[in-house]
C-alpha positions as a Markdown table, in Angstrom:
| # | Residue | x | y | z |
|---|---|---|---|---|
| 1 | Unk | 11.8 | -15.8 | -18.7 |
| 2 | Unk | 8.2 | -14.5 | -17.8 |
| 3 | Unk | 9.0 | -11.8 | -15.2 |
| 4 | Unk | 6.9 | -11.4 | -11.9 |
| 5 | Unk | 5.9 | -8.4 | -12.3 |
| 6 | Unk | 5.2 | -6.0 | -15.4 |
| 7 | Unk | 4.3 | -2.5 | -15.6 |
| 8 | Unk | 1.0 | -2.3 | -17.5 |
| 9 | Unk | 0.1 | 0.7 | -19.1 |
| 10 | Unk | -2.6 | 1.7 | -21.2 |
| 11 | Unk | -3.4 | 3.7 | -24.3 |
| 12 | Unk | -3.1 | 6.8 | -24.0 |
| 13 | Unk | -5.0 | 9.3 | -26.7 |
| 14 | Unk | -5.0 | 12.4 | -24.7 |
| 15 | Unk | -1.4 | 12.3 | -23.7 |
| 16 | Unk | 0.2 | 14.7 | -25.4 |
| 17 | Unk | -2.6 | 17.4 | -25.7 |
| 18 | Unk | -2.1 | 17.4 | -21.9 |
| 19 | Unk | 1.4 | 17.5 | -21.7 |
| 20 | Unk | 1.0 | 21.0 | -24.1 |
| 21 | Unk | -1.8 | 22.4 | -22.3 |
| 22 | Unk | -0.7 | 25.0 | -19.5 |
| 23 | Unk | -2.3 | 22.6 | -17.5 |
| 24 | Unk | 0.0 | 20.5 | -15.9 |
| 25 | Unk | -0.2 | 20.5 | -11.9 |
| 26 | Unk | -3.6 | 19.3 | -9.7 |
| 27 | Unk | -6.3 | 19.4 | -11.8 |
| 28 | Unk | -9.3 | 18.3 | -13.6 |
| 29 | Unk | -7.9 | 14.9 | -14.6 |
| 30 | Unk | -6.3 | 14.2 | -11.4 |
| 31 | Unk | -9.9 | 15.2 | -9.2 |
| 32 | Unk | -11.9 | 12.7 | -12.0 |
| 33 | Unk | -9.3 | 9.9 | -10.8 |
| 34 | Unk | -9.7 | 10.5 | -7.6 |
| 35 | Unk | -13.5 | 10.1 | -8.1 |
| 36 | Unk | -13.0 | 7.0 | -9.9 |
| 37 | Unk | -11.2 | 5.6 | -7.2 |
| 38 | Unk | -13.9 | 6.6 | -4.8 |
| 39 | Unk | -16.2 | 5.1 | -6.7 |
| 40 | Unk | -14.5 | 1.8 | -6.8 |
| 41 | Unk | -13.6 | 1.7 | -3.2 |
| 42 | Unk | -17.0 | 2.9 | -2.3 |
| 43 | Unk | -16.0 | 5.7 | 0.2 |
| 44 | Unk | -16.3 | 9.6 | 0.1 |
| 45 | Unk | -13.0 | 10.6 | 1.3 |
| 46 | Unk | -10.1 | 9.8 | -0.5 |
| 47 | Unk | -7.2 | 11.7 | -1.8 |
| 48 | Unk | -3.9 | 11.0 | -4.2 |
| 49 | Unk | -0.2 | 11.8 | -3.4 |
| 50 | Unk | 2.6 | 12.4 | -5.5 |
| 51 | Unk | 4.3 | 9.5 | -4.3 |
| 52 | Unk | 3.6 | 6.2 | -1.3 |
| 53 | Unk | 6.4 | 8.1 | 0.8 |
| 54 | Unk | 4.4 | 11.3 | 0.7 |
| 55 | Unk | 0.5 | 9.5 | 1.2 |
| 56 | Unk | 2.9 | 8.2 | 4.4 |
| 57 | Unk | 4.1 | 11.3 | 5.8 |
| 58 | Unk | 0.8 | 13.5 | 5.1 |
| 59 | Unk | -1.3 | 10.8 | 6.7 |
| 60 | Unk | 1.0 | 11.4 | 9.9 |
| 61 | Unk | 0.9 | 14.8 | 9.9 |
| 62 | Unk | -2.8 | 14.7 | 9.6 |
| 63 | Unk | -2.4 | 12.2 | 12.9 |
| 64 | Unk | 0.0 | 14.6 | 15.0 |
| 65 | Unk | 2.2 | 12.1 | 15.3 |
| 66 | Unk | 5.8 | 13.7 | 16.2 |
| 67 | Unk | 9.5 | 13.0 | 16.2 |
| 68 | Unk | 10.4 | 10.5 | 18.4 |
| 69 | Unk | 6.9 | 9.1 | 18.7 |
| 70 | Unk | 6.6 | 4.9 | 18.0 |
| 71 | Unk | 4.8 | 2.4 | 15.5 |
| 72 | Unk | 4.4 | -0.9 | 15.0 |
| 73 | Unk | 5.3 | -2.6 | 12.5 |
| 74 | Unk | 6.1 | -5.7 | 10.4 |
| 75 | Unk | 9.4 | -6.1 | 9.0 |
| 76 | Unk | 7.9 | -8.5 | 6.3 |
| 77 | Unk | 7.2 | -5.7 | 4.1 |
| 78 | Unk | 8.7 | -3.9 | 1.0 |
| 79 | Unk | 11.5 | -1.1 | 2.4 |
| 80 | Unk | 8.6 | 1.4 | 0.7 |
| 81 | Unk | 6.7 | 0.5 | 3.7 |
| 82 | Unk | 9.2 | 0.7 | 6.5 |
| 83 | Unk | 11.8 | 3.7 | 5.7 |
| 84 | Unk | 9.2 | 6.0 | 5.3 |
| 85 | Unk | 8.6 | 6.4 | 9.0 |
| 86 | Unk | 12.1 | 6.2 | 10.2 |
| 87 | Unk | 12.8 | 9.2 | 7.9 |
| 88 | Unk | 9.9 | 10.8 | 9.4 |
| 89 | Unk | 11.6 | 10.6 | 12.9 |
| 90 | Unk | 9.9 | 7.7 | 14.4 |
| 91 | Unk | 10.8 | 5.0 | 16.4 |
| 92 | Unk | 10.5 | 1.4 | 15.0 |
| 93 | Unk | 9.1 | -1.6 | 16.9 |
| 94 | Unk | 8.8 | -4.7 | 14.9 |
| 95 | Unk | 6.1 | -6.9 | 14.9 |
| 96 | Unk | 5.8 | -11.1 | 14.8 |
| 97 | Unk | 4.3 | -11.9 | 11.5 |
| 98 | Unk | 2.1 | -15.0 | 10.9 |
| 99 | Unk | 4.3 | -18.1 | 9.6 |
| 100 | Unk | 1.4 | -19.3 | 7.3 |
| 101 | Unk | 0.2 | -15.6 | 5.5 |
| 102 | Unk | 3.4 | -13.3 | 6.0 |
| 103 | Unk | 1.4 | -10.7 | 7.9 |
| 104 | Unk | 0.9 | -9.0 | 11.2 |
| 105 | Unk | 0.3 | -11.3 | 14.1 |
| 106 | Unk | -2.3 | -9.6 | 16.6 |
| 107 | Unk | -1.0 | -11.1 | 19.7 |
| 108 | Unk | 2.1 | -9.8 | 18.6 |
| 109 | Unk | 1.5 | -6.6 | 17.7 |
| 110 | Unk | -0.7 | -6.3 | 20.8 |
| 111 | Unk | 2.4 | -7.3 | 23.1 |
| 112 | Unk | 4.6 | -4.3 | 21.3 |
| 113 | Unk | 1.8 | -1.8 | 22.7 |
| 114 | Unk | 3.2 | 1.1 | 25.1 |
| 115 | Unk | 2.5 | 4.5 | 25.8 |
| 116 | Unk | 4.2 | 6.0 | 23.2 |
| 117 | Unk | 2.6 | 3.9 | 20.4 |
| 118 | Unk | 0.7 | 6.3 | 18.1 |
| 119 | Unk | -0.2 | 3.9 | 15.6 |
| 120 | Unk | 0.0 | 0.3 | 14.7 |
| 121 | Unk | 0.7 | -0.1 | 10.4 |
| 122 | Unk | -0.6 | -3.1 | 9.1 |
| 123 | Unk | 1.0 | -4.5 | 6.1 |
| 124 | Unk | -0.9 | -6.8 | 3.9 |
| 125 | Unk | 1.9 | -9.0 | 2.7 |
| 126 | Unk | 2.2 | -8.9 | -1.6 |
| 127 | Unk | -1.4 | -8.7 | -1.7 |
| 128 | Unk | -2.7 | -10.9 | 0.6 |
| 129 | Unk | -5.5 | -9.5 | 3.5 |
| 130 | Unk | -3.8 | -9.5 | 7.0 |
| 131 | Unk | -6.0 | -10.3 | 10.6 |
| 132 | Unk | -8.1 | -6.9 | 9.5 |
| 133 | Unk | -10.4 | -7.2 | 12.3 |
| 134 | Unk | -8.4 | -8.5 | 15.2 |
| 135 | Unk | -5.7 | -5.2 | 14.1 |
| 136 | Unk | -8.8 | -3.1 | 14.2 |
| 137 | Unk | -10.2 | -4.1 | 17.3 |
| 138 | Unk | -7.0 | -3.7 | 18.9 |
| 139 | Unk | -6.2 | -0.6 | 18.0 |
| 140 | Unk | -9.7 | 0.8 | 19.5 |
| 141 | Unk | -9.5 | -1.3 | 22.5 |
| 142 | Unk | -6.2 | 1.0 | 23.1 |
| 143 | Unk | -7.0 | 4.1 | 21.1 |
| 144 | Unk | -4.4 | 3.5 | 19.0 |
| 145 | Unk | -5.0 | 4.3 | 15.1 |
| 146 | Unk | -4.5 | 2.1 | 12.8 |
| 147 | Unk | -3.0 | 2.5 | 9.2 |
| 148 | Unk | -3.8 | -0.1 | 6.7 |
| 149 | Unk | -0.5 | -0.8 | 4.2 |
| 150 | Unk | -2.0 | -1.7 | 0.8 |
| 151 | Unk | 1.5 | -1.2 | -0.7 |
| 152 | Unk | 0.6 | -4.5 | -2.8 |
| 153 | Unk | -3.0 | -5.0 | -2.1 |
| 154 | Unk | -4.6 | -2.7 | -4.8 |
| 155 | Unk | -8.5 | -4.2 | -5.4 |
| 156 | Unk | -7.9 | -7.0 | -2.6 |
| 157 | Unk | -10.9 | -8.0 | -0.7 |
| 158 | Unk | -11.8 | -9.1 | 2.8 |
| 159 | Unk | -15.0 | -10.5 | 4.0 |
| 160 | Unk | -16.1 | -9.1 | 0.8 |
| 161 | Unk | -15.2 | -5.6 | 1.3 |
| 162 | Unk | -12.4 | -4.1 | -0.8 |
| 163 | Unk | -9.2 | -2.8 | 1.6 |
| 164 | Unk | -9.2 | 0.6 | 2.1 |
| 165 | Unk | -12.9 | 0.2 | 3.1 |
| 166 | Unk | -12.7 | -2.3 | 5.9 |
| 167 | Unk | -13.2 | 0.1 | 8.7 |
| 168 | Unk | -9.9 | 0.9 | 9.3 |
| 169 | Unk | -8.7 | 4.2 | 10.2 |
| 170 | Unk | -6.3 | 5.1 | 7.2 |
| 171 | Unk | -5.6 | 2.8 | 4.2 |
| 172 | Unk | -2.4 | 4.2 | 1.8 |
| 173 | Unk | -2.1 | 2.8 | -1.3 |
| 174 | Unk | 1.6 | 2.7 | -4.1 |
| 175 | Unk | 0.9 | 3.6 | -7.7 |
| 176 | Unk | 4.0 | 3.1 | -8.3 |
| 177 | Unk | 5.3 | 1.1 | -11.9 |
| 178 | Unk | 4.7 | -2.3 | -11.1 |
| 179 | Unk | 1.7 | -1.8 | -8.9 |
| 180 | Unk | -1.7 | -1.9 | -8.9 |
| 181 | Unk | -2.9 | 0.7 | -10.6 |
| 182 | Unk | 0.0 | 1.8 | -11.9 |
| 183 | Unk | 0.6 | 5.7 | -12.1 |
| 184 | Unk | 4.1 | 6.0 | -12.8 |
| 185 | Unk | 4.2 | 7.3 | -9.4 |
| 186 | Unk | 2.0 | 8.2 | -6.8 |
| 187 | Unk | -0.1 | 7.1 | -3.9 |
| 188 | Unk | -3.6 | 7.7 | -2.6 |
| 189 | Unk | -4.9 | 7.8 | 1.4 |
| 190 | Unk | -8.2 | 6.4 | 2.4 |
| 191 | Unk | -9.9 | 8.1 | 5.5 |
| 192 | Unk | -12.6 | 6.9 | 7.4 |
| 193 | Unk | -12.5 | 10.4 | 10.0 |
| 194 | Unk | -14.2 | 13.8 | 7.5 |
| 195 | Unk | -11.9 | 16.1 | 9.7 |
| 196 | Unk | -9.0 | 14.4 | 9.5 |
| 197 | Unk | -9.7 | 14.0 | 5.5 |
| 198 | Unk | -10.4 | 18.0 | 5.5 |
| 199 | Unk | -7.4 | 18.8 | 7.8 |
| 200 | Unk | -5.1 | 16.4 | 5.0 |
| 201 | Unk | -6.3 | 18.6 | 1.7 |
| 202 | Unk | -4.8 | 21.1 | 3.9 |
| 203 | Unk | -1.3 | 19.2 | 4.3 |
| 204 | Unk | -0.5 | 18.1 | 1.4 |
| 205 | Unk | -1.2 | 21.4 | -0.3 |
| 206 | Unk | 1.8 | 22.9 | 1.7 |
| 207 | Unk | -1.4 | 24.0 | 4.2 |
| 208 | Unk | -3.1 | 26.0 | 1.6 |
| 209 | Unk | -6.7 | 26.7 | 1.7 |
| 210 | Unk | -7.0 | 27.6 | -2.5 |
| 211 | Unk | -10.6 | 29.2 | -2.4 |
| 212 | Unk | -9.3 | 32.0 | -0.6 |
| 213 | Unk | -5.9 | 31.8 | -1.4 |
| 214 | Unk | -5.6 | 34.7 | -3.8 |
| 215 | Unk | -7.5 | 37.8 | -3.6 |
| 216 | Unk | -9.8 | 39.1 | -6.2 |
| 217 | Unk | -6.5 | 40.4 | -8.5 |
| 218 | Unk | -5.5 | 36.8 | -8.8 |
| 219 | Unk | -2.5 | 38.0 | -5.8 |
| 220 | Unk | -1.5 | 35.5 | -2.8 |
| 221 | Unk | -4.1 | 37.2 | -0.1 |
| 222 | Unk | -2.5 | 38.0 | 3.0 |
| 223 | Unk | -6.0 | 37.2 | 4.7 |
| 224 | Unk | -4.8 | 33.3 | 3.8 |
| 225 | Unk | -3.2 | 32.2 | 7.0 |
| 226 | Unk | -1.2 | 29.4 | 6.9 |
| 227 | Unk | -1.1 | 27.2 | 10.3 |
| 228 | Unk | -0.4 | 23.6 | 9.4 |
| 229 | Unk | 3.0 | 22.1 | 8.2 |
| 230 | Unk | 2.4 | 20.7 | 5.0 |
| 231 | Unk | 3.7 | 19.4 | 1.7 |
| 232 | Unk | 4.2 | 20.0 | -2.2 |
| 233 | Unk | 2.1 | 16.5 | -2.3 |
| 234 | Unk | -0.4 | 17.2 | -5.2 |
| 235 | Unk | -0.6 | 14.7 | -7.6 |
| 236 | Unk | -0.3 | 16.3 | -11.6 |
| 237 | Unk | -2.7 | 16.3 | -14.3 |
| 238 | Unk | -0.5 | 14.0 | -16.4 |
| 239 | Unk | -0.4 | 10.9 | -13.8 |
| 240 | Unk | -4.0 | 11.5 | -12.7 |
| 241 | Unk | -4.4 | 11.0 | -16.5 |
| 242 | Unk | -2.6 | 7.7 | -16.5 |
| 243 | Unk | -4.3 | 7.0 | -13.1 |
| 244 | Unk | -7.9 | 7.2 | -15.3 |
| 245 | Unk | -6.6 | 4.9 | -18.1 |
| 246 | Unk | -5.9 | 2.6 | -15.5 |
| 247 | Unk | -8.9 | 2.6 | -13.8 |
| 248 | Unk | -10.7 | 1.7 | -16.7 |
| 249 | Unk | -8.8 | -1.6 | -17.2 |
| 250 | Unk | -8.5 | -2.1 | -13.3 |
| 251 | Unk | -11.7 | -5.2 | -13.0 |
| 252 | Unk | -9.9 | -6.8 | -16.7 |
| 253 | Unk | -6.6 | -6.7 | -14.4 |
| 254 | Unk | -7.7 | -8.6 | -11.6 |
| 255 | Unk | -10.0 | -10.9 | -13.0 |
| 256 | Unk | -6.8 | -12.1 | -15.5 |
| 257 | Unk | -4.5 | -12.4 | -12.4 |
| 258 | Unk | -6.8 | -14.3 | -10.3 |
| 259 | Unk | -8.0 | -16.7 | -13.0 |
| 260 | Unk | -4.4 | -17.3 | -13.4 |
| 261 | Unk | -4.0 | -17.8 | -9.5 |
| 262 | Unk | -7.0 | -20.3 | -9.9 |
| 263 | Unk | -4.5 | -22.1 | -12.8 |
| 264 | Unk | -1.2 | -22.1 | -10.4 |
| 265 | Unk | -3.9 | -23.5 | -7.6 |
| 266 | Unk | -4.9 | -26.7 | -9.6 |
| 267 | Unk | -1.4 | -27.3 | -10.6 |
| 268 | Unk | -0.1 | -27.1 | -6.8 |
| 269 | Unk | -3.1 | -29.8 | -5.9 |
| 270 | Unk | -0.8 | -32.2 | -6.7 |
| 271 | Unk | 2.7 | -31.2 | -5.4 |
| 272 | Unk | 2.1 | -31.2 | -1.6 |
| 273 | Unk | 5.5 | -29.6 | -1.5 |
| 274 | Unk | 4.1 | -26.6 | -2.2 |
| 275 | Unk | 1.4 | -24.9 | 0.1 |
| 276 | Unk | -0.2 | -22.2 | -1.4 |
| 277 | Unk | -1.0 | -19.1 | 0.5 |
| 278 | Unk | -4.9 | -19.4 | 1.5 |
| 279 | Unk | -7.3 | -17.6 | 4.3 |
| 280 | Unk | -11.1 | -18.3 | 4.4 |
| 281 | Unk | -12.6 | -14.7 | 3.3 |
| 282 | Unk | -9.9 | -13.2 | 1.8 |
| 283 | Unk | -9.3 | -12.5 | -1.7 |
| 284 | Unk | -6.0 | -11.6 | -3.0 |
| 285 | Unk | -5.6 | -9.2 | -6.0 |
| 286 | Unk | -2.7 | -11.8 | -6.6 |
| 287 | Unk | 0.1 | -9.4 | -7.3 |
| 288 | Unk | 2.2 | -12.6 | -7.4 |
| 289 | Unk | 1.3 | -15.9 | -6.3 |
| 290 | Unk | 2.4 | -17.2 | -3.0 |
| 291 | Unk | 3.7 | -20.4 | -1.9 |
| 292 | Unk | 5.3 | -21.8 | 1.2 |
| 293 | Unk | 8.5 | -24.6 | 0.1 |
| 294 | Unk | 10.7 | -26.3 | 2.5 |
| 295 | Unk | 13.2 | -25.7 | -0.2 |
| 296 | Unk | 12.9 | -22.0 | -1.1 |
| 297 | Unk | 16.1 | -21.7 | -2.9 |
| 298 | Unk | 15.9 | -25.4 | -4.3 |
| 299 | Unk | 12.0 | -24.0 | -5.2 |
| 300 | Unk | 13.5 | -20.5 | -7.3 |
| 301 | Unk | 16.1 | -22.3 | -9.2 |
| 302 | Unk | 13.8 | -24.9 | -10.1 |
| 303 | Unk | 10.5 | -22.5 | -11.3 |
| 304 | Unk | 13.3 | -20.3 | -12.7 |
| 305 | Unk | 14.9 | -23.1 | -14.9 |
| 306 | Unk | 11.1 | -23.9 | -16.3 |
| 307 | Unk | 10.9 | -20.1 | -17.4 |
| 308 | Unk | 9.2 | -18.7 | -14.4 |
| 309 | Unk | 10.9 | -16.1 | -12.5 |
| 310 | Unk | 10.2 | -17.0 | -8.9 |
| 311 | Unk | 11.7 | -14.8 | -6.1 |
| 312 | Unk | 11.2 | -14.4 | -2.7 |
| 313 | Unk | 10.3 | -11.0 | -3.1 |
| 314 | Unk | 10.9 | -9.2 | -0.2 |
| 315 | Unk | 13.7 | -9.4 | 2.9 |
| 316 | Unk | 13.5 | -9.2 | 6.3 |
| 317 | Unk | 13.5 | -5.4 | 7.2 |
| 318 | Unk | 14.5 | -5.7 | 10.8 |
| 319 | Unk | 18.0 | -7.1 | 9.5 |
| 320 | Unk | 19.3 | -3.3 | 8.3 |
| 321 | Unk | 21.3 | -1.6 | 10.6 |
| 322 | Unk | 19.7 | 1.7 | 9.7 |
| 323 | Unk | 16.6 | 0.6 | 11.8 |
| 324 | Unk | 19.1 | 0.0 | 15.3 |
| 325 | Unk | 20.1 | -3.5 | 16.8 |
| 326 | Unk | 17.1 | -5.6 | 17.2 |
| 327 | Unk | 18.0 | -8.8 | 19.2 |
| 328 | Unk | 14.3 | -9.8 | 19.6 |
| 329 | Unk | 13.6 | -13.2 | 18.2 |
| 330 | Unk | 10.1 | -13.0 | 16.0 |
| 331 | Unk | 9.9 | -17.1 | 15.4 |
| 332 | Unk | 7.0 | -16.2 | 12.8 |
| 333 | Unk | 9.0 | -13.7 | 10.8 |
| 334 | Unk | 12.0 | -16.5 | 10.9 |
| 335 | Unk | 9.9 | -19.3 | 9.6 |
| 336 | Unk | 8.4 | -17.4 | 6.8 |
| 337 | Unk | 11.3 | -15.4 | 5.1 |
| 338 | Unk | 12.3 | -19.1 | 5.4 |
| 339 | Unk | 9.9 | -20.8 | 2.9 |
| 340 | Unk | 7.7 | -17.8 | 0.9 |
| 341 | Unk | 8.2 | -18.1 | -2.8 |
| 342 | Unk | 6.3 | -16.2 | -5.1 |
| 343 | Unk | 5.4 | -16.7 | -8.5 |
| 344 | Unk | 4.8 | -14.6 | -11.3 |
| 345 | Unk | 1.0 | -14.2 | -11.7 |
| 346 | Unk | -0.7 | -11.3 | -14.1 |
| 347 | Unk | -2.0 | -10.3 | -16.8 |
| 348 | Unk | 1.3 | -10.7 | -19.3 |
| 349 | Unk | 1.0 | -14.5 | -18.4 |
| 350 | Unk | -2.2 | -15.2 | -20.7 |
């Protein structure tokens, strides 16, 4: 059976001469893969986590959003995406997705607006580029910030710009095993606001300014005030390691899965059954490869039995009763947990 998704990992030379160095927490290789990551989104300020859950919570911290404060957000998503911000205290209101993409409707999501809204997340369903602009414009029309969720959508592009440099806000990627890239752990924040990048270092560095942290004995200096609730969110030496490795074969990644999109595309041409997921100007990173089947179940059992293990991924989030009783019809959200298949579509398929 070829799975859907497979961990990749690189060679790794330097492994163990880093696991035996002293040298394990934040440092040299962890800042060069945050510069290579820079580099290939093509913005200056970017940092990594330790994990997606902690990229989430320092990102909101950064934000001053509080306990009991309210998001938006879809509950077509991966429970990575959603939990996060009910453990953080907040109050969930869910979102109508788009029947034909999986992603967050604007008209929707403009409706769910109220005071308390203190940021709208915008999921970009298993890869594929959500209404970017229409979120965006939205969320300045009402001074609402908007996070982009690129849970899945490592090296996807919209109107020819990578995500995380779309003009959004915030952009928080997983790095997570079966992600792209894959860092055993971990997960990385993209700002477009220098302050609120600055005030972050801060945060997830338990609020610890480090060049005047010590004095000049190498003692914790009592001149080093600390004023901002923070986190122990720094990622280690060893995964930014892994994180560089990965880098290096990111392009080769993506170009394999989307050739082999461009395969599964010319074999759907002639099963109208089967509607591939497609949106002028977008470019998935193909994580998996999506269709919509009147038969979803019928559609699984049948791609399964030719050796493909089709799923449908991800369920409905607004159906667990740790998020409260949502009675709320979201007709969108119905029709496409409904019919979304995905196939299995990487680099272990060549």
């Amino acid at each position: 059976m070829i799975p859907l998704y497979k961990p990749y990992m690189p060679e790794l030379p330097d492994l163990d001469s880093i696991i035996h160095s002293g040298a394990l927490a934040y440092g040299d290789y962890t800042k060069e893969f945050e510069k290579k990551l820079r580099d290939f989104f093509g913005v200056p300020y970017l940092m990594v986590t330790t994990s997606f859950h902690l990229a989430i919570s320092v990102a909101l911290t950064a934000m001053d959003i509080k306990i009991g404060d309210s998001v938006i957000v879809s509950p077509m998503a991966c429970l990575a995406s959603t939990q996060p911000y009910l453990s953080y205290g907040l109050n969930i209101h869910w979102a109508d997705v788009d029947p034909k993409t999986g992603t967050l409707d604007p008209v929707s999501a403009e409706k769910k607006i109220t005071e308390n809204t203190k940021a709208i997340i915008h999921n970009h369903f298993c890869g594929y580029p959500g209404y970017i602009d229409e979120i965006n414009e939205i969320g300045a029309r009402h001074g609402i910030p908007v996070i982009d969720d690129g849970i899945e959508c490592f090296g996807s592009e919209y109107h020819g710009m990578k995500i995380g440099n779309c003009g959004t806000d915030l952009t928080i990627f997983s790095l997570t095993a079966v992600r792209f890239c894959n860092c055993i752990d971990g997960g990385v924040v993209i700002f477009k606001d220098k302050d609120l990048y600055e005030k972050s270092l801060l945060i997830r560095d338990c609020g610890i300014d480090r060049k005047i942290f010590r004095d000049e004995l190498g003692e914790i200096s009592q001149e080093c005030d600390i004023s901002l609730v923070g986190y122990s969110a720094t990622m280690s030496n060893v995964n930014g390691y892994i994180g560089i490795r990965q880098m290096d074969a990111i392009e080769d990644l993506l170009e394999k899965h989307r050739s082999q999109a461009e395969n599964w595309r010319i074999l759907h041409e002639e099963h109208k059954d089967l509607i591939p997921i497609y949106r002028e100007q977008c470019n998935p990173n193909y994580w998996v490869y999506g269709l919509l089947a009147d038969d979803k179940i019928g559609t699984i059992k049948r791609f399964r039995e030719m050796g493909y293990f089709a799923s449908g991924v991800h369920i409905r989030n607004d159906i667990y009763s740790v998020f409260g009783n949502h009675n709320e019809r979201l007709p969108g959200v119905e029709e496409f947990y409904r019919r979304f298949v995905a196939l299995p579509c990487g680099w272990w398929m060549e």
